[in-house]
PyMOL commands that place a pseudoatom at each C-alpha (Angstrom):
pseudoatom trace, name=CA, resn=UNK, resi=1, chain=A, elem=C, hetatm=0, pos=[173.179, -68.686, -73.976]
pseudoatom trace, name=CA, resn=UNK, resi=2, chain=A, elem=C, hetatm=0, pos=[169.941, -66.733, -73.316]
pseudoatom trace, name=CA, resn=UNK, resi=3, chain=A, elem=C, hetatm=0, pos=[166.351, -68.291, -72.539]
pseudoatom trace, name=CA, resn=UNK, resi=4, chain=A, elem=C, hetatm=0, pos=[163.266, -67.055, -73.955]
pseudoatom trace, name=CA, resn=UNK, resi=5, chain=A, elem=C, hetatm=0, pos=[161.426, -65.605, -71.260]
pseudoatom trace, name=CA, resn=UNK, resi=6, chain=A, elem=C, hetatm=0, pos=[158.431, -67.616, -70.030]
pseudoatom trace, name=CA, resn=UNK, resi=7, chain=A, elem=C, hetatm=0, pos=[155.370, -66.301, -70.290]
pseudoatom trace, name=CA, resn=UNK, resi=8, chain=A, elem=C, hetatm=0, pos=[154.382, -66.341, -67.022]
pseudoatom trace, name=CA, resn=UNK, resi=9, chain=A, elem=C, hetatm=0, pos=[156.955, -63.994, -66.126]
pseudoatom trace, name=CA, resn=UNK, resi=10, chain=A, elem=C, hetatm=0, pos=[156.231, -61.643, -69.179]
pseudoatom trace, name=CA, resn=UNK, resi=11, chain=A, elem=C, hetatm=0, pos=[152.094, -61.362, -67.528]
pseudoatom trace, name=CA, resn=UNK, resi=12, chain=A, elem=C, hetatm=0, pos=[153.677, -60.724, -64.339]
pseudoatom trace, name=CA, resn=UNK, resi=13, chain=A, elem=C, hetatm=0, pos=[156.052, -57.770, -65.886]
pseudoatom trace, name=CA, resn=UNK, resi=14, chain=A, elem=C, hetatm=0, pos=[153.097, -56.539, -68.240]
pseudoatom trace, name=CA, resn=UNK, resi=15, chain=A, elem=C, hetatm=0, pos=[150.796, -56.398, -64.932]
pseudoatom trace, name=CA, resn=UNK, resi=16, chain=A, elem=C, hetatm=0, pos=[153.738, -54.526, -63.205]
pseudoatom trace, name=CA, resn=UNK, resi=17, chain=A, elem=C, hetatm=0, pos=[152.154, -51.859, -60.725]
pseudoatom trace, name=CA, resn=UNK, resi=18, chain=A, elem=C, hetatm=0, pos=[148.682, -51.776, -62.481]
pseudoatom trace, name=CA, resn=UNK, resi=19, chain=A, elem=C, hetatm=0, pos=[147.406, -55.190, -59.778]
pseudoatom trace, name=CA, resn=UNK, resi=20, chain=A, elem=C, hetatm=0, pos=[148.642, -53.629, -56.604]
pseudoatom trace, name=CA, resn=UNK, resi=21, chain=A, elem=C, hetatm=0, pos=[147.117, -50.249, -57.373]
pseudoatom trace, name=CA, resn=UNK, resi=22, chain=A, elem=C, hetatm=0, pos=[143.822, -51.847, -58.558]
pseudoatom trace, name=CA, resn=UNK, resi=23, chain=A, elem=C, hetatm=0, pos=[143.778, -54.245, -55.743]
pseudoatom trace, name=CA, resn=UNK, resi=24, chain=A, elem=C, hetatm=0, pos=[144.706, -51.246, -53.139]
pseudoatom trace, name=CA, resn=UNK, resi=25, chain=A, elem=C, hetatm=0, pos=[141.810, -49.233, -54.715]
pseudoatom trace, name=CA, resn=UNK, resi=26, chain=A, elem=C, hetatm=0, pos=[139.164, -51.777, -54.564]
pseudoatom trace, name=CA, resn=UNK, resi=27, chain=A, elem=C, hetatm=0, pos=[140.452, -53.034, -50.943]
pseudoatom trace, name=CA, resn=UNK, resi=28, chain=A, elem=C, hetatm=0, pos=[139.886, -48.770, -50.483]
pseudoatom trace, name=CA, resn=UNK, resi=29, chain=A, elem=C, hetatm=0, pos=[136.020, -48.878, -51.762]
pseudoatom trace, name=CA, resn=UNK, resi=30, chain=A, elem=C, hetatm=0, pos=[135.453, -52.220, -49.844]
pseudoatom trace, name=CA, resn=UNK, resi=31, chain=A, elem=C, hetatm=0, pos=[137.372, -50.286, -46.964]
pseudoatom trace, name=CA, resn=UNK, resi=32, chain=A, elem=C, hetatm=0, pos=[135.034, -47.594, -46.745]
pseudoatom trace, name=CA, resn=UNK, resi=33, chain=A, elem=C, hetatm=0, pos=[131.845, -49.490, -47.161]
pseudoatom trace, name=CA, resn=UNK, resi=34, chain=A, elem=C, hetatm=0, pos=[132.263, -51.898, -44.216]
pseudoatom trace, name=CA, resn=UNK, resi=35, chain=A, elem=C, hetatm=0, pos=[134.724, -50.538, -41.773]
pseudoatom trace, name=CA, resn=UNK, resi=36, chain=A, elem=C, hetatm=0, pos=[135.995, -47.046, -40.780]
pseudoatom trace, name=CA, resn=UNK, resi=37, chain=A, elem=C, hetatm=0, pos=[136.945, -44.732, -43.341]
pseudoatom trace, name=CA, resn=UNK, resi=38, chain=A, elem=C, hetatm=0, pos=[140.305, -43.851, -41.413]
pseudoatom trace, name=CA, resn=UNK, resi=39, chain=A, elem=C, hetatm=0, pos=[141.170, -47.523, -41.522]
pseudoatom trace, name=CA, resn=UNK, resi=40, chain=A, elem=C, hetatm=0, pos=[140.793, -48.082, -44.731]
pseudoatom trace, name=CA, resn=UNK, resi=41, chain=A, elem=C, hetatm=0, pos=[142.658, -45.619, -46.164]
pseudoatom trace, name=CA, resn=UNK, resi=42, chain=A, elem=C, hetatm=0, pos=[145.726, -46.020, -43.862]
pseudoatom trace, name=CA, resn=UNK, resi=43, chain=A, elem=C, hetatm=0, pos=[145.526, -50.138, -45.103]
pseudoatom trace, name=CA, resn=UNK, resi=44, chain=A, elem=C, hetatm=0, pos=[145.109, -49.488, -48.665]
pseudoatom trace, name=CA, resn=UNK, resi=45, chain=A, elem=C, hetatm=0, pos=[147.907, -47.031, -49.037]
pseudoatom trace, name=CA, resn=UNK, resi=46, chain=A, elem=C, hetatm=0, pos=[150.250, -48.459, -46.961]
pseudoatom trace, name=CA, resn=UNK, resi=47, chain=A, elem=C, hetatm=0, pos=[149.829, -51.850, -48.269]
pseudoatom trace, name=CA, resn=UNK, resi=48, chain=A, elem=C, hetatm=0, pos=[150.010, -50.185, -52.350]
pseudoatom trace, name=CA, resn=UNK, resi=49, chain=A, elem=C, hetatm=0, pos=[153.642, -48.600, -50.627]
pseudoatom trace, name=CA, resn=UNK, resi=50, chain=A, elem=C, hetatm=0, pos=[154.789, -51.745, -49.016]
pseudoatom trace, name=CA, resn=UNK, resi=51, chain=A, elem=C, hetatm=0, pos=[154.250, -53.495, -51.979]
pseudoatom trace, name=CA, resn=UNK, resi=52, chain=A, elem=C, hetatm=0, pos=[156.457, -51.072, -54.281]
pseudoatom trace, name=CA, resn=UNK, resi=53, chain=A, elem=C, hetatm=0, pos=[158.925, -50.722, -51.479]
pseudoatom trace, name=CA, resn=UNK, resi=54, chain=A, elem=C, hetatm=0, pos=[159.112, -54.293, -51.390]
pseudoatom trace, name=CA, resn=UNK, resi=55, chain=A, elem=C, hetatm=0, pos=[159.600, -54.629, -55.424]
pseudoatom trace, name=CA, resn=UNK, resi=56, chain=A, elem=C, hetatm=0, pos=[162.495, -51.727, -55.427]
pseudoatom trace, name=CA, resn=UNK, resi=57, chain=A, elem=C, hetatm=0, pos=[164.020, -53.713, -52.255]
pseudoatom trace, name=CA, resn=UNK, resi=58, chain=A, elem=C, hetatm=0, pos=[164.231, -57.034, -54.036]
pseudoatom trace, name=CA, resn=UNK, resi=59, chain=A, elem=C, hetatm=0, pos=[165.133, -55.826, -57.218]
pseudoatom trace, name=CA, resn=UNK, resi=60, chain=A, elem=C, hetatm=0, pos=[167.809, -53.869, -55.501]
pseudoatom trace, name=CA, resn=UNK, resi=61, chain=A, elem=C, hetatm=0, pos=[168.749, -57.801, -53.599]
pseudoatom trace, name=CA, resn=UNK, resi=62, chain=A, elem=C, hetatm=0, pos=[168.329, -59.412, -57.261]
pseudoatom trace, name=CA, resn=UNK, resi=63, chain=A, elem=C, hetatm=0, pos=[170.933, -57.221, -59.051]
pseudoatom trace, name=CA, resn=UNK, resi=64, chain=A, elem=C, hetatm=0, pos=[173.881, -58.467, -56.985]
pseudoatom trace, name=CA, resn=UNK, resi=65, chain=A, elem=C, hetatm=0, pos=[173.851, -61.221, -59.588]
pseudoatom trace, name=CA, resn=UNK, resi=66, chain=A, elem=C, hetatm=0, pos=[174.123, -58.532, -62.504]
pseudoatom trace, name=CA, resn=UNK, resi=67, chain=A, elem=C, hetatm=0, pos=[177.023, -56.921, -61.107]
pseudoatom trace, name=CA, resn=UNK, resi=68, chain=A, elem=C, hetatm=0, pos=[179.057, -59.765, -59.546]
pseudoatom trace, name=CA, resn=UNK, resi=69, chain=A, elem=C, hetatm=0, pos=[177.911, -63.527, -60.680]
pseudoatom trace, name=CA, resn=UNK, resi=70, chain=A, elem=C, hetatm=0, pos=[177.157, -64.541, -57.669]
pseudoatom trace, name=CA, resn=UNK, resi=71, chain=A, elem=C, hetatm=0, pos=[175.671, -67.877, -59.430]
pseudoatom trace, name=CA, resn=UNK, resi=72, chain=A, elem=C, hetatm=0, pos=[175.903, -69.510, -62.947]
pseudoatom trace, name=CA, resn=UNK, resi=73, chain=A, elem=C, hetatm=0, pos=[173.485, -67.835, -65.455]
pseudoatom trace, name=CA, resn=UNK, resi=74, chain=A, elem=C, hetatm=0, pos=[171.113, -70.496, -65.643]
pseudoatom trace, name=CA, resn=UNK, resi=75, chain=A, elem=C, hetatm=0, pos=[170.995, -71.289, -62.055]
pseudoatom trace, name=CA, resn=UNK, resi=76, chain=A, elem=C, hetatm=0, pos=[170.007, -67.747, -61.652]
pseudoatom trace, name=CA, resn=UNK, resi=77, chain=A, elem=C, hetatm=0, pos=[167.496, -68.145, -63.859]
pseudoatom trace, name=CA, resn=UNK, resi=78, chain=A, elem=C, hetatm=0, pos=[165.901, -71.224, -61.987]
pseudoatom trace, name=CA, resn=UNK, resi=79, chain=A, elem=C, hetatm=0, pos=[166.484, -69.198, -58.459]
pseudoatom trace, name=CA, resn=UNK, resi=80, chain=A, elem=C, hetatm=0, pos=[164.030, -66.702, -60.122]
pseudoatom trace, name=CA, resn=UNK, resi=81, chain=A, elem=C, hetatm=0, pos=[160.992, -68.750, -61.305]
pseudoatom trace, name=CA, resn=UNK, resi=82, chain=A, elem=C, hetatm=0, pos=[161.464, -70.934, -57.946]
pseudoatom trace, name=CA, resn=UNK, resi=83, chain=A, elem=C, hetatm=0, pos=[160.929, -66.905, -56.016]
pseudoatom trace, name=CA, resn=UNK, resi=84, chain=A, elem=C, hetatm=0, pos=[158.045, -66.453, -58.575]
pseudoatom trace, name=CA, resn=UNK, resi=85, chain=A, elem=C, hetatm=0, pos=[155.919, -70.004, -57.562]
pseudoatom trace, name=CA, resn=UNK, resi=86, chain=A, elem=C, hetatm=0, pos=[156.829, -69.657, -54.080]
pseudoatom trace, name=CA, resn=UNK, resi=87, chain=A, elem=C, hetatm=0, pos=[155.491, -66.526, -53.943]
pseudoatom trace, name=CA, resn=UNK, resi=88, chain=A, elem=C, hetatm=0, pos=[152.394, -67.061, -55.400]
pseudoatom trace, name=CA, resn=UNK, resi=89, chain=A, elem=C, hetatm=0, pos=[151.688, -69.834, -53.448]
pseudoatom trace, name=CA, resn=UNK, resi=90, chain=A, elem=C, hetatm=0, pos=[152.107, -67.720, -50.775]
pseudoatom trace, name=CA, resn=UNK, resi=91, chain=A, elem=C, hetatm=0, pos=[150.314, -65.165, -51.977]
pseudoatom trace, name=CA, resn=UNK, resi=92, chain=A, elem=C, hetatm=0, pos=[146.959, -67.728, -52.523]
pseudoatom trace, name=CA, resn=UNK, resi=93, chain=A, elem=C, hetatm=0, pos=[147.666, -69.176, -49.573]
pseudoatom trace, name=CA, resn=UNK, resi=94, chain=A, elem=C, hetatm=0, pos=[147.409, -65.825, -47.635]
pseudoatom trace, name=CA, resn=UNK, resi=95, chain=A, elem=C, hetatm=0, pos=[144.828, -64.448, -49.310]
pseudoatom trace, name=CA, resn=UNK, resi=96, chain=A, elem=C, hetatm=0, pos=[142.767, -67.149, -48.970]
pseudoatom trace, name=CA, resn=UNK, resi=97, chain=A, elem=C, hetatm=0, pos=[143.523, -68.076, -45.265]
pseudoatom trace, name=CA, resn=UNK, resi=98, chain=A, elem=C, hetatm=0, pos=[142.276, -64.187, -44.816]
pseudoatom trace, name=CA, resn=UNK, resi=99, chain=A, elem=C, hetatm=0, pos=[139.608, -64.966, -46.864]
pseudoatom trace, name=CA, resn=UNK, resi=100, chain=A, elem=C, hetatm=0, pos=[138.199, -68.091, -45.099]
pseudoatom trace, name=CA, resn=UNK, resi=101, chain=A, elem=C, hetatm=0, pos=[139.522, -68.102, -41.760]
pseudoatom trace, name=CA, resn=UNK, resi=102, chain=A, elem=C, hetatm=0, pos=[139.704, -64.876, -40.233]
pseudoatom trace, name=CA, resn=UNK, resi=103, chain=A, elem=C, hetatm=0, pos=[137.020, -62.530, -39.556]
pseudoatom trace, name=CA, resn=UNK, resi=104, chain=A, elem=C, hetatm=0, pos=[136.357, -58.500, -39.633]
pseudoatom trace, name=CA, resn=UNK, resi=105, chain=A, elem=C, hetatm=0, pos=[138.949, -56.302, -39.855]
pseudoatom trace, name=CA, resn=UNK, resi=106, chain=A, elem=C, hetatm=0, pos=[141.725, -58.984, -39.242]
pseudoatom trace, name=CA, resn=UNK, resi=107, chain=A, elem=C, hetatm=0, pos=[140.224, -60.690, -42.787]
pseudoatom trace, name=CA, resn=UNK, resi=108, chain=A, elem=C, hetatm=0, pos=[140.192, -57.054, -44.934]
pseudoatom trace, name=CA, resn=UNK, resi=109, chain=A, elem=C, hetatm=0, pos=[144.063, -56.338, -43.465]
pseudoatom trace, name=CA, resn=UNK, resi=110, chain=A, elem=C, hetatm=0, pos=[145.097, -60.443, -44.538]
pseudoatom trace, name=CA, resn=UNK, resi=111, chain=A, elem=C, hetatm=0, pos=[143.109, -60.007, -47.844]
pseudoatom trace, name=CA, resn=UNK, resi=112, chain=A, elem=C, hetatm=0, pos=[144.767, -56.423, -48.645]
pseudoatom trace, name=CA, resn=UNK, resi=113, chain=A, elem=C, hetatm=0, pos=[148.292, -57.094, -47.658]
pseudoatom trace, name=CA, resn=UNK, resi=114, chain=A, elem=C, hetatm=0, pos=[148.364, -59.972, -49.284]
pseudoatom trace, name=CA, resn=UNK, resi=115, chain=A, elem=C, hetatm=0, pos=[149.502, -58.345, -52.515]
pseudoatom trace, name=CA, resn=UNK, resi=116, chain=A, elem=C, hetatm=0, pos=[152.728, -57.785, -50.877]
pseudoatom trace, name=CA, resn=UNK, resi=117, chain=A, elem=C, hetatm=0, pos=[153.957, -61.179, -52.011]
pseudoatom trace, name=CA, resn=UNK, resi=118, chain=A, elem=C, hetatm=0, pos=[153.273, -59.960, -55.527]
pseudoatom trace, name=CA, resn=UNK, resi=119, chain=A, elem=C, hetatm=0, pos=[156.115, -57.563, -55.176]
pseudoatom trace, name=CA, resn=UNK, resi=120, chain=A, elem=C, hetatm=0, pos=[158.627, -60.228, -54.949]
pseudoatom trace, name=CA, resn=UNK, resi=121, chain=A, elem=C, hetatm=0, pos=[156.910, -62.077, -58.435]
pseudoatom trace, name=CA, resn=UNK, resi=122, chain=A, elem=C, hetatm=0, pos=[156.967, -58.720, -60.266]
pseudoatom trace, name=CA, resn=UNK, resi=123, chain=A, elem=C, hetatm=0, pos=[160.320, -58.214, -58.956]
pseudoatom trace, name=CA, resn=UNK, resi=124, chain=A, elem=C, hetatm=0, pos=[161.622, -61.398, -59.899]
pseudoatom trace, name=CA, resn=UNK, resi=125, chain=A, elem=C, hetatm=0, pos=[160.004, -61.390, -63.391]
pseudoatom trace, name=CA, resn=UNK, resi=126, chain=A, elem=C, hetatm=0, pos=[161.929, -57.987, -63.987]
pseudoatom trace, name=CA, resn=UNK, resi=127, chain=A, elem=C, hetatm=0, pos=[165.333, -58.901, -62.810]
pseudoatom trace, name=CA, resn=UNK, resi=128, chain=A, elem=C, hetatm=0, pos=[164.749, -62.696, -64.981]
pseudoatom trace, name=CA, resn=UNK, resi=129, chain=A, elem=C, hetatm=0, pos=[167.766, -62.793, -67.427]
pseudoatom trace, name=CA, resn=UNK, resi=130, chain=A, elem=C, hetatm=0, pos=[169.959, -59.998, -66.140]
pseudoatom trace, name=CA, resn=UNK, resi=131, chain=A, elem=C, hetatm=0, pos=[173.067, -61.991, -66.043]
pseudoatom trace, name=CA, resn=UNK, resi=132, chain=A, elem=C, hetatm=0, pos=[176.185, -61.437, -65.019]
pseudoatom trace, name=CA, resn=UNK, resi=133, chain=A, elem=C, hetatm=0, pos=[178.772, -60.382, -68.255]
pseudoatom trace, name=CA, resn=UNK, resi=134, chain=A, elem=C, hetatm=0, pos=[182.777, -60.888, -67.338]
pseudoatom trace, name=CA, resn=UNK, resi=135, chain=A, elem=C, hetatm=0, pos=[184.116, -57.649, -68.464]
pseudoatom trace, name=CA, resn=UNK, resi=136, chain=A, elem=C, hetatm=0, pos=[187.358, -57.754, -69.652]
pseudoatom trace, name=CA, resn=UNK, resi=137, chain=A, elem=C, hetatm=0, pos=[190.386, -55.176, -69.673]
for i in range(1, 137): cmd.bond("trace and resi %d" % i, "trace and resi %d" % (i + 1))
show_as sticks, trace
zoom trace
């Protein structure tokens, strides 16, 4: 029995790469306007890798279930939306503990590499409804 996809997932998965790359650019401009140009670029690109190394990583975690049915289908399917909200509110809640909280530099590396945690939403949202199939001989 399949699920329709909610749509929350679906933005996520139509965002895909395009948020981190925008947010790693702008964090780059922002970067080189108030702190040291060396800095900047060393936090924007390494947070835009960590966050796609992160994505393949999970994804690569989240296909277990594909190949061996680890859980039930559906269960599955609620492990992945309960990844997706918990990482956004971790994501929010980072960002905006970076944002309010701490000051300088230590702010502009919380409020960058807090796109990370959107690595393990898109990832989730991609690997949603790959379920495990018994193959038989």
């Amino acid at each position: 029995m399949q699920f329709k996809k909610p749509k929350y997932l679906l933005i996520t998965e139509k965002l895909g790469h395009k948020l981190p790359l925008v947010w790693c650019a702008s964090a780059l401009l922002i970067g080189v306007f108030t702190l040291e140009i060396a800095t900047a670029i060393f936090i924007s690109f390494s947070s835009f890798f960590l966050t796609w190394f992160t994505c393949k990583l999970s994804g690569f975690f989240f296909s277990f279930q594909e190949h061996s049915g680890i859980l039930k289908n559906h269960t599955y399917d609620n492990v992945i939306k309960a990844i997706w909200f918990i990482t956004l509110f971790f994501f929010v809640v980072n960002f905006f503990k970076s944002l309010l909280i701490k000051t300088g530099s230590e702010a502009f590396l919380g409020c960058v590499f807090s796109i990370v945690y959107f690595a393990f939403m898109l990832s989730a949202s991609n690997r949603w409804g790959m379920h495990f199939v018994e193959k038989h001989v």
